[in-house]
N, C-alpha and C positions, 0 to 999 in steps of 0.2 A: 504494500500500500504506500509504504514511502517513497519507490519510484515513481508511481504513477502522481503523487502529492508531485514531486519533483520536477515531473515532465510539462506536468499542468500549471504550475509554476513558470517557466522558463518559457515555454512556446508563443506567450504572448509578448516575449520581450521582444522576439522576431519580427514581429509586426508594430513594434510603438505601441502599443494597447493600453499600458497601465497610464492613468492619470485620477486628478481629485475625482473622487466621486462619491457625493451624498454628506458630505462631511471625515470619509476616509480615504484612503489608500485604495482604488479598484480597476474593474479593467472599464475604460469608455464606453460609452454607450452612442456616441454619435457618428461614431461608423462602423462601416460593414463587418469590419473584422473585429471590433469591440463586441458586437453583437453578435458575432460568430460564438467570440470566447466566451459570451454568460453561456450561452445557450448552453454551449457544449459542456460547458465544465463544472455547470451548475445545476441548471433547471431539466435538463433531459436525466441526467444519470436519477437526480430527484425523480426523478415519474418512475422511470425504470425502473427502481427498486420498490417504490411502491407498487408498482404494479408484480413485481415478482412475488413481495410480500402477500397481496391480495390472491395471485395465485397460487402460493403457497400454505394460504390458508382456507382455499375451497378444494385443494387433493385432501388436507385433514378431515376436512368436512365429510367428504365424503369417505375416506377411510374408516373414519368414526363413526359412522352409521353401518359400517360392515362388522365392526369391533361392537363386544359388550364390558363400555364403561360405563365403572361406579357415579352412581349420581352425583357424588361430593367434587366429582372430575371435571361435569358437564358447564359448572359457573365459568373455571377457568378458561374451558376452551370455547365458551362466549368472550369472554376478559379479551382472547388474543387477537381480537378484530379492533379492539382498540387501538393498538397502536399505529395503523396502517390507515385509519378514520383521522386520527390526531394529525397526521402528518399530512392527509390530502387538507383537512381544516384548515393546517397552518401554513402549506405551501400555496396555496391555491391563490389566495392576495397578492402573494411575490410573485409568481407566474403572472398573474393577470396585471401587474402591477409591469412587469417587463415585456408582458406585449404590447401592454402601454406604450413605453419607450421605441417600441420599435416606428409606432405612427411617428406622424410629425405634429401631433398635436401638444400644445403645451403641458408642462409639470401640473400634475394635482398633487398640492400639499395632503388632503384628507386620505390620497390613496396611500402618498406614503405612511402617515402616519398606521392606517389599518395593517400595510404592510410590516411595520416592526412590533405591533400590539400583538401581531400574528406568531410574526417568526422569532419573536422569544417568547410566546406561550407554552413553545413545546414542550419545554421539559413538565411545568406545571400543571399542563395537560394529561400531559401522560402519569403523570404521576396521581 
């Protein structure tokens, strides 16, 4: 995982990419290849694994109805659909939030603000 941190890292220096953004250190958003690099290196992997997550949790499902478990079993593996619900909740504003950016319509201050109410919910959520 630290190569791939590392790669993801470096490839946008290739292209000029990083500058201010939002109040930190980010990759631009006002060309092609800044918008290249969220995508890629952010908001897709993001879906991906939620969505592997989601399918990973409908082969149990169905396993589970082949298998006889204990009742005291069945809350949790309600429980493990949570986490995969928390993450599309709190990604979902950020995604919509950078397709945003992708128009050329101007900044909405309220979007961003939903979009960081969101994306530090996570852990509190899931917890």
């Amino acid at each position: 995982i630290w190569s791939l941190g590392g790669i993801f890292t470096i490839l946008p220096c290739f292209t000029d990419s990083y500058q201010d953004a939002e109040g930190h250190c980010w990759i631009e958003k006002d060309s092609d290849w800044g918008q290249f690099w969220r995508w890629s290196m952010r908001y897709v992997p993001n879906w991906l694994c939620i969505g592997y997550m989601i399918f990973v949790w409908i082969k149990f499902m169905c396993w589970k109805h082949r298998k006889d478990i204990p009742n005291e079993s069945r809350f949790n593996i309600k429980m493990m659909l949570g986490f995969p619900l928390t993450l599309i909740l709190c990604y979902l504003p950020a995604t919509f939030k950078r397709a945003w950016d992708l128009t050329k319509y101007p900044e909405q201050f309220w979007l961003q603000c939903i979009m960081y109410l969101f994306l530090e919910s996570v852990g509190l959520l899931d917890g």
